[in-house]
N, C-alpha and C positions, 0 to 999 in steps of 0.2 A: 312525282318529280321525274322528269326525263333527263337522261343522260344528253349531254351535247356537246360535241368533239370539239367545242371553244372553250369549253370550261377549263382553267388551269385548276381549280382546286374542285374536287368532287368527294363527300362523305356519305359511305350509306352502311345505314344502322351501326353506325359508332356510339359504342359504350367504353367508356373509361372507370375503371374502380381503383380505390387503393385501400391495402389490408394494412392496417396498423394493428398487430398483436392479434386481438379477436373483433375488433372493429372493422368494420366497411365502409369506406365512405364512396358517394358517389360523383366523379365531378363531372360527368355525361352521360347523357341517356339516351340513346334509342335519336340519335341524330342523323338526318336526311339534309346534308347540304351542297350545294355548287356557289365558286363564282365565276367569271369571266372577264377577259380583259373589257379595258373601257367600261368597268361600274368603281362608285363606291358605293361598296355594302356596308353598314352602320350593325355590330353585336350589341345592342339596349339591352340591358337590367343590372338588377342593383348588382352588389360586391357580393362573390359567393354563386353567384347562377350559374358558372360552367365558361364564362368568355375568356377568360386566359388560358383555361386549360384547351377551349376549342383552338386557339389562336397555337399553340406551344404544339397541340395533334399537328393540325396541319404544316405546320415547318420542320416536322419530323421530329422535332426533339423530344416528345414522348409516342412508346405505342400503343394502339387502341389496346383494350381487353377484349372487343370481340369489332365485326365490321373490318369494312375496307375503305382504304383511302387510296385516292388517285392525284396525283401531283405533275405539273406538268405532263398528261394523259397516260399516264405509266403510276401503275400501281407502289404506293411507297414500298412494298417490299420488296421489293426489282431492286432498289438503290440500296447500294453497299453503303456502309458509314461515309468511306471516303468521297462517293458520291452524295451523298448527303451535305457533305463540309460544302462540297465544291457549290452544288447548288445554292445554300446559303451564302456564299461569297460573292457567288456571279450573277443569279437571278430571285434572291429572295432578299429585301430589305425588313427586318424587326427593327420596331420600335420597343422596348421592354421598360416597364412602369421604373424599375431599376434601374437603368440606363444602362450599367456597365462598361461606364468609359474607362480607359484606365488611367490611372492616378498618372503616373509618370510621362503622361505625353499631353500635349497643352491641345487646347478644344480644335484648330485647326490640322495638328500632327493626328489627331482621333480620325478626323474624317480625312488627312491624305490616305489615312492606312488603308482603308480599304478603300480608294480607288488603285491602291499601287496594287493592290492584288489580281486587278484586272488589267494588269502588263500595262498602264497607262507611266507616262514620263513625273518622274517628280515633279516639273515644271507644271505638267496638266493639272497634277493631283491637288498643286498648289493652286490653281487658277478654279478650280470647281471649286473648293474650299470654302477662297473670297468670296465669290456666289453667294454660297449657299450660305453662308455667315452674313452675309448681307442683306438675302431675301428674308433671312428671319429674322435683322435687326438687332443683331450681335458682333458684327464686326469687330468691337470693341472685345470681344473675348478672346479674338485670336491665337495671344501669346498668354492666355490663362490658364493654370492648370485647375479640374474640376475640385480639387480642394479650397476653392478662392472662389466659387461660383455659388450662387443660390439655388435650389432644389427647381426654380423655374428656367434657370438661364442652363443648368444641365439640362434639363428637358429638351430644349432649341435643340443644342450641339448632338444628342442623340437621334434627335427627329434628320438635322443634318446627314450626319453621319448615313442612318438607314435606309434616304435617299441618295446620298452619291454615286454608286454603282450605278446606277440606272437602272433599276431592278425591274423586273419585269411583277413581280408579286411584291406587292405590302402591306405588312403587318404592325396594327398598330395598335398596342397595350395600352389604353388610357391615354393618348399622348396630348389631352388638355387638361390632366389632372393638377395641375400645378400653376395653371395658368388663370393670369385675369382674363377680363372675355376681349381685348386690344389684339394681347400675345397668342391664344387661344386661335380665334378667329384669323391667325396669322397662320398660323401652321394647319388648321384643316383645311382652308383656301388654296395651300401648298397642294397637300395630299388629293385636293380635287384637283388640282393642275393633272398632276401625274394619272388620272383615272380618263380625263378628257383624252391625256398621254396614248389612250389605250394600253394604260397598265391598270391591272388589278388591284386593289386596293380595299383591305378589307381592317376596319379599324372597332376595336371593342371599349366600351363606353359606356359610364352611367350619367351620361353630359347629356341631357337633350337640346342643349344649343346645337347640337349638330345634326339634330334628326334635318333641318332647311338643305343641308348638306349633299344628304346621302340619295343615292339613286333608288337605294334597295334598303328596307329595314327588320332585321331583324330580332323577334326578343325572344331572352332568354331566361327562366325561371327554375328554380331546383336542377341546373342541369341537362333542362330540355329546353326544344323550342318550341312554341306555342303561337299559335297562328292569332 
């Protein structure tokens, strides 16, 4: 695998371990990967293979146990925490199986929030909102709070959400897990919009409705990736 100075995300020999008491478990192994703007890459295999925790390395929210990671062509360890925030607010959209919306703000006020973070007018924030509530045929949940929502219609509003920024990298946890293949085939369509975008787009999945999707396919088994 050769390095290439388009690559936003690059991993080489990433291994990820957690000790629990005298236990080891492994959630990566001996990983060699790149993506670059303008693909989407597809992480295939079942629950348990390594793709959340690949997906959660590379946004920096955990660090390897051995190997190096390059994000935006600078090595993660270059980035300070606070650099770390920054990047995730401004150039990296997550979609998380959990969603993490929060309770007390209605599915539109989720996703002004973080376009107001990127110095946009409340006005705007609101106008990309409708959009994007609309491309995913929710509109209807505007003024909902995620307490009032079904486990699919949160889905939308988070897929929403970690598209607004415009992100230049995205990450995306399962984001047809909840879905029929209507609503499903609604949002990975999204996600290859943005990939056409020439944004990066890299989404983990034990869906194969979307292998038709993806540019690039990846699978993943105990950990590793397997050719």
């Amino acid at each position: 695998m050769k390095d290439d100075n388009r690559n936003i995300v690059s991993l080489r020999g990433v291994n990820k371990t957690y000790r629990i008491n005298e236990h080891v478990s492994v959630g990566v192994k001996d990983i060699n990967f790149d993506a670059r703007p303008g693909e989407l890459v597809l992480l295939l295999g079942p629950s348990g293979s390594g793709k959340t925790t690949l997906l959660t390395l590379i946004a920096g929210l955990l660090k390897p146990s051995e190997g190096s990671i390059s994000l935006f062509q600078k090595p993660i360890e270059s980035y300070s925490v606070a650099d770390l925030q920054s990047l995730r607010a401004d150039r990296i959209g997550f979609i998380f199986q959990t969603f993490l919306l929060i309770d007390a703000l209605t599915s539109s006020q989720n996703i002004e929030l973080v376009v107001k973070f990127n110095q946009k007018s409340k006005k705007e924030a609101r106008r990309i909102a409708e959009t994007l509530l609309k491309e995913l045929n929710i509109e209807y949940l505007a003024d909902k709070l995620p307490a009032t929502m079904s486990q699919g219609e949160k889905q939308r509003v988070a897929v929403a959400r970690a598209v607004a920024n415009n992100a230049e990298l995205i990450l995306a946890d399962e984001p047809t897990a909840s879905l029929d293949t209507e609503n499903g085939s609604i949002i990975i369509e999204l996600l290859s919009s943005f990939a056409r975008d020439n944004k990066c787009v890299i989404v983990a999945s034990h869906d194969l409705r979307l292998k038709k999707f993806a540019d690039r396919i990846v699978f993943l088994d105990n950990g590793r990736i397997v050719e």
